[in-house]
matplotlib code that plots the C-alpha trace (Angstrom):
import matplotlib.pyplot as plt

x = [156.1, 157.4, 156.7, 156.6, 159.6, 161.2, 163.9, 165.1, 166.2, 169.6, 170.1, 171.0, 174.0, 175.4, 179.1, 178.9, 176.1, 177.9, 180.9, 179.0, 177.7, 174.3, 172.9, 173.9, 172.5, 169.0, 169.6, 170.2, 166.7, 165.0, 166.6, 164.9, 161.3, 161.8, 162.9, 161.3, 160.9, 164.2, 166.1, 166.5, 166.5, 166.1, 169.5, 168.7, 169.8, 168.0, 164.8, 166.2, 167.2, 163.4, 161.7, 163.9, 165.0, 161.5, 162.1, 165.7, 168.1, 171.0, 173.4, 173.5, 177.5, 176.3, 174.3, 176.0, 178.9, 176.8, 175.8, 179.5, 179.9, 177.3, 178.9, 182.4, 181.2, 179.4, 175.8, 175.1, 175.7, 175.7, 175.4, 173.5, 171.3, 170.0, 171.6, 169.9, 171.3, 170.3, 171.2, 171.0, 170.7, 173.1, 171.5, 167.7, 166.7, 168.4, 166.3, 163.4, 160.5, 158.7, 156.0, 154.4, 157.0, 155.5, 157.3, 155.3, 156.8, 160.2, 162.2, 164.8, 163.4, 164.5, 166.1, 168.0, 168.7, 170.4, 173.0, 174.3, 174.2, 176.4, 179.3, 179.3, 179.8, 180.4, 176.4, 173.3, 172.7, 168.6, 168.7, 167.0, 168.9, 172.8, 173.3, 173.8, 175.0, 175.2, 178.3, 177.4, 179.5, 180.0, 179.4, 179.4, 180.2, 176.7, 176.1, 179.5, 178.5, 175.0, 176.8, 179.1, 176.2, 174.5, 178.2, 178.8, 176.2, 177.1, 177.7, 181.3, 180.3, 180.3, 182.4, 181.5, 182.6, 185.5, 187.3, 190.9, 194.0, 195.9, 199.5, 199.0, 201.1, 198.1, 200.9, 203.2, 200.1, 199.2, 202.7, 202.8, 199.5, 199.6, 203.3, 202.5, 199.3, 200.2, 196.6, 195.1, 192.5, 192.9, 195.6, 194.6, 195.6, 196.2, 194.8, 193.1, 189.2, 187.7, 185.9, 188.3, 190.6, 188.1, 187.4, 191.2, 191.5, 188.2, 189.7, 193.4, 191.8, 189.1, 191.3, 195.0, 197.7, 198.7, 194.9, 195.1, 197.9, 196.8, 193.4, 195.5, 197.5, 194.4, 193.0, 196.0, 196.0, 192.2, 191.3, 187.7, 188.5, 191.1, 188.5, 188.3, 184.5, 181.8, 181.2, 184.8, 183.8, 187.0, 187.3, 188.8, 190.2, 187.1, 185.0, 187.3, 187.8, 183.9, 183.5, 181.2, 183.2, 186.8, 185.5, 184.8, 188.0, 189.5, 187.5, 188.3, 185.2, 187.1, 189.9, 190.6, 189.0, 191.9, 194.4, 197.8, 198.6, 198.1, 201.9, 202.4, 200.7, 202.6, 203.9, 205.6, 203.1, 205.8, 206.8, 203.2, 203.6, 207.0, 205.4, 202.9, 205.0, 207.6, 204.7, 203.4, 206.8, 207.6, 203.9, 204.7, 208.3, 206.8, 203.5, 207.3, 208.9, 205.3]
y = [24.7, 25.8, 22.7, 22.7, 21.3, 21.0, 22.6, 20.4, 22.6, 20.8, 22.4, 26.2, 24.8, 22.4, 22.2, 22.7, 24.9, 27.2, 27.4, 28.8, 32.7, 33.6, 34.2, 30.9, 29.3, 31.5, 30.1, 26.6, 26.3, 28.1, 25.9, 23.0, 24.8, 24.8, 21.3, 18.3, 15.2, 13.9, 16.5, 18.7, 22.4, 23.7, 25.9, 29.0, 31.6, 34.4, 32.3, 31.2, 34.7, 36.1, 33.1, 32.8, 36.7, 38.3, 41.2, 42.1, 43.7, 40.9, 41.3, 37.5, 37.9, 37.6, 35.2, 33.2, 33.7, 31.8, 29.2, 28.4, 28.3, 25.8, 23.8, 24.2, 22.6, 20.2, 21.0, 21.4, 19.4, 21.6, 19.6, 20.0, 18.0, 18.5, 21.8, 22.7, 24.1, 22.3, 21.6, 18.5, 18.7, 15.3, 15.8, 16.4, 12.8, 12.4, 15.4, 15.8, 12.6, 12.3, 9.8, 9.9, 11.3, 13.1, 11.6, 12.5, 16.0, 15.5, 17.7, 15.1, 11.6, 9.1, 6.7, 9.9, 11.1, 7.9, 7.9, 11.4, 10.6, 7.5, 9.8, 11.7, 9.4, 5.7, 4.9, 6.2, 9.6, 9.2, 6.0, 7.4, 7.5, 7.7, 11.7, 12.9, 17.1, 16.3, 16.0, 15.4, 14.7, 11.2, 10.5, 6.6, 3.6, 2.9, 6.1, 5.7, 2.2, 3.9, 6.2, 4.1, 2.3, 5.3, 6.9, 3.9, 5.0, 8.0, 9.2, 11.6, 15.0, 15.7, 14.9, 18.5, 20.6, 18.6, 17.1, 15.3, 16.4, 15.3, 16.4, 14.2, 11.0, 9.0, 5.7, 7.3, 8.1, 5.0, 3.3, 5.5, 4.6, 0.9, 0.6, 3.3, 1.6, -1.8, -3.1, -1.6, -0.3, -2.7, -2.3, -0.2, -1.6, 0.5, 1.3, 3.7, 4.7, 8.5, 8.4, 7.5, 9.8, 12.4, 11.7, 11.9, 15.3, 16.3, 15.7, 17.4, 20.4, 21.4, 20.6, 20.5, 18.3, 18.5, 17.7, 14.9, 13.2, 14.6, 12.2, 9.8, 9.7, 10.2, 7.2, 4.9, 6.1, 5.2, 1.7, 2.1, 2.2, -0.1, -2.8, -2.6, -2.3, -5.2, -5.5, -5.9, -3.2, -1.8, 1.5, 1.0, 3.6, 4.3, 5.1, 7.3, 9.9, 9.9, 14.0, 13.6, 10.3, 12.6, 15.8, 13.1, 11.7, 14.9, 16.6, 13.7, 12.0, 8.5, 9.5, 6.9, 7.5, 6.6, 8.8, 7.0, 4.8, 6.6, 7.5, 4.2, 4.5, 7.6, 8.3, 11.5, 13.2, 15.0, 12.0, 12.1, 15.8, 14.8, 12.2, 13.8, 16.9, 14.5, 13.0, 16.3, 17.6, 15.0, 14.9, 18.6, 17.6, 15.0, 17.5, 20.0, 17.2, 16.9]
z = [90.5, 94.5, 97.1, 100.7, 102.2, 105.5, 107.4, 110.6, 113.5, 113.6, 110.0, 111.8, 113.8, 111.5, 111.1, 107.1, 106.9, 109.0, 106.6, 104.2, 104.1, 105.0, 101.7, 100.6, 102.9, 102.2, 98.4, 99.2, 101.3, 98.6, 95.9, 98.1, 97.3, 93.5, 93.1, 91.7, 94.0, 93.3, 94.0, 90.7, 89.9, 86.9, 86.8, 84.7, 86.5, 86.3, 86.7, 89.7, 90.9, 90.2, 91.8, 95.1, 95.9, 93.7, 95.9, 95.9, 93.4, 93.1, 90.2, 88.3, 89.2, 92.8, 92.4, 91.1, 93.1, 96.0, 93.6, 93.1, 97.0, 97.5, 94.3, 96.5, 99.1, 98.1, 98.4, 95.0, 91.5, 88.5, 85.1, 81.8, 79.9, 76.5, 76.2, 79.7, 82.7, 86.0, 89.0, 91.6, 95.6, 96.8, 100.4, 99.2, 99.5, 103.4, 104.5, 102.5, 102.9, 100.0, 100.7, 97.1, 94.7, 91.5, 88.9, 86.0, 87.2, 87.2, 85.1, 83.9, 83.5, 86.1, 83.9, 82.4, 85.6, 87.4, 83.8, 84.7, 88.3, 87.8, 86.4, 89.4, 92.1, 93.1, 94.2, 93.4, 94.8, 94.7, 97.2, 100.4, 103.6, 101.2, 102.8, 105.6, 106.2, 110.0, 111.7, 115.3, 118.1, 119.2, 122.8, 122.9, 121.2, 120.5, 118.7, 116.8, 115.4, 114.5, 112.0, 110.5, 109.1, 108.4, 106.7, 105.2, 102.8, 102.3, 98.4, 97.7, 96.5, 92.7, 90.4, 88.7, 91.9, 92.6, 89.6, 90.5, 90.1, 87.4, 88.8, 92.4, 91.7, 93.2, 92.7, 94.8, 97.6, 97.2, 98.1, 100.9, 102.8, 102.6, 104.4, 106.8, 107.3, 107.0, 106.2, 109.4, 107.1, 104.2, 101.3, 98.1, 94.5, 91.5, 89.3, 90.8, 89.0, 88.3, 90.7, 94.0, 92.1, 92.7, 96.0, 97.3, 95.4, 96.7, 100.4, 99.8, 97.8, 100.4, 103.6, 102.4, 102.2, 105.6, 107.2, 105.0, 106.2, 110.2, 109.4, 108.3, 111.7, 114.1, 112.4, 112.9, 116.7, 117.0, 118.3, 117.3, 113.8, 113.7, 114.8, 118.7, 119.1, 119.8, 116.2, 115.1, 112.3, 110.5, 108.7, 105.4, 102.9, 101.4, 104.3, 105.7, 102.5, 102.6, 103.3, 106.6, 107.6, 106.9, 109.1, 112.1, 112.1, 111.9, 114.7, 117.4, 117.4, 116.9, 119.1, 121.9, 125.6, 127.0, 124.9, 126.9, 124.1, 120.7, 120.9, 120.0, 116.4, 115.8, 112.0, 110.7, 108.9, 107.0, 105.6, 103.9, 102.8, 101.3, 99.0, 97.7, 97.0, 95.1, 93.1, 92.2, 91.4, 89.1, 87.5, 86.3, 85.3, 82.8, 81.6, 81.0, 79.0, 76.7]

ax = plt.figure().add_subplot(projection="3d")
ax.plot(x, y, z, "-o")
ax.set_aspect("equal")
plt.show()
């Protein structure tokens, strides 16, 4: 059955909405209208395709060509569950308040739902207040501190649209960001799990191995996040391959007021590139040797 949901105004201009086409932006709000209260959609497509566009002749390829753009990006999870198509909305529960969810109308039970939830990311995606799509310039240290509690929160895309990358030598990334970082942000231990796996390969696949290491830079040159604020709050790793947390690095909203001493932090991002290339390199050598 449709529901009434809201649309913010800040939605229109948003820095991730607008990387999307129209049309899939046009699906994802109607997708919002035929979900449960907990952010499900039943994901059969053609009964999707008839309920949201009733009036216009799409071909299911199309279709779902825009459902795989809004999987790409992150604002859609597409799973199955007792041999059922569906699909879950990561950012529903941040934008839409439900003051009385119906959850005798759910299409997946809860309990159900928070198992196949819990293999797609490292918190529960159904928590209130975990998303956030917004990625508004910082003006202030008070508004910056605001976020990072608010991104601290904040839930890595799905596992389904973004699964890792067995050929990066995540060892060898590793190794690399703890001595060029030298525990500004915290050291990271291996093994690696899944699920950071997925989030590094999530990062390097949508922005590339070289805006990778370039957030990894404009980090190290911002005193904010190394712990220079009133709250003597630190970035670590984790927070800063969080998707919205990784865009705001990399769009200078942490970047020092007074830019006359970031030359100091400088490291050769090449260096970075280098690594990961070598780990890759010798990840396929070993899948040859197989």
């Amino acid at each position: 059955m449709a529901r009434i949901r809201t649309i913010k105004p800040k939605f229109w201009d948003d820095s991730k909405i607008g990387k999307i086409s129209r049309d899939s932006r046009l699906l994802y709000i109607g997708l919002w209208t035929f979900s449960d209260d907990v952010g499900v959609v039943i994901g059969d497509t053609i009964w999707l395709k008839s309920k949201i566009f009733p009036y216009d002749q799409i071909q299911v390829q199309q279709f779902e060509k825009w459902l795989s753009e809004l999987a790409t990006n992150g604002f859609i999870c597409q799973f199955s569950y007792n041999n059922e198509n569906f699909i879950y909305l990561p950012k529903f529960a941040r934008h839409q308040v439900i003051n009385r969810p119906n959850v005798d109308d759910l299409n997946i039970p809860k309990n159900k739902l928070d198992n196949i939830l819990s293999k797609f990311t490292e918190q529960s995606l159904i928590n209130h207040g975990t998303f956030t799509e917004q990625s508004e310039p910082i003006k202030e240290e008070e508004k910056e501190e605001e976020n990072i509690t608010e991104d601290s929160n904040e839930s890595p895309v799905c596992a389904t649209s973004q699964p890792h990358d067995g050929r990066i030598d995540y060892a060898e990334l590793v190794k690399f960001f703890n001595e060029k970082t030298q525990g500004a942000f915290g050291n990271i231990r291996m093994p690696l799990s899944d699920k950071r796996k997925g989030m590094i390969n999530a990062r390097i696949k949508t922005y590339g191995k070289e805006t990778f290491a370039r957030m990894i830079q404009m980090a190290l040159n911002s005193d904010f996040l190394k712990g220079q604020n009133k709250n003597g709050w630190r970035a670590s790793f984790d927070w800063l391959i969080k998707p919205t947390n990784f865009e705001k690095v990399i769009s200078g909203n942490y970047d020092n007021k007074n830019r006359a001493n970031t030359q100091q932090c400088n490291r050769d991002p090449n260096e970075f590139l280098r690594n990961i290339a070598e780990g890759i390199a010798r990840a396929d050598f070993e899948e040859s040797k197989r």
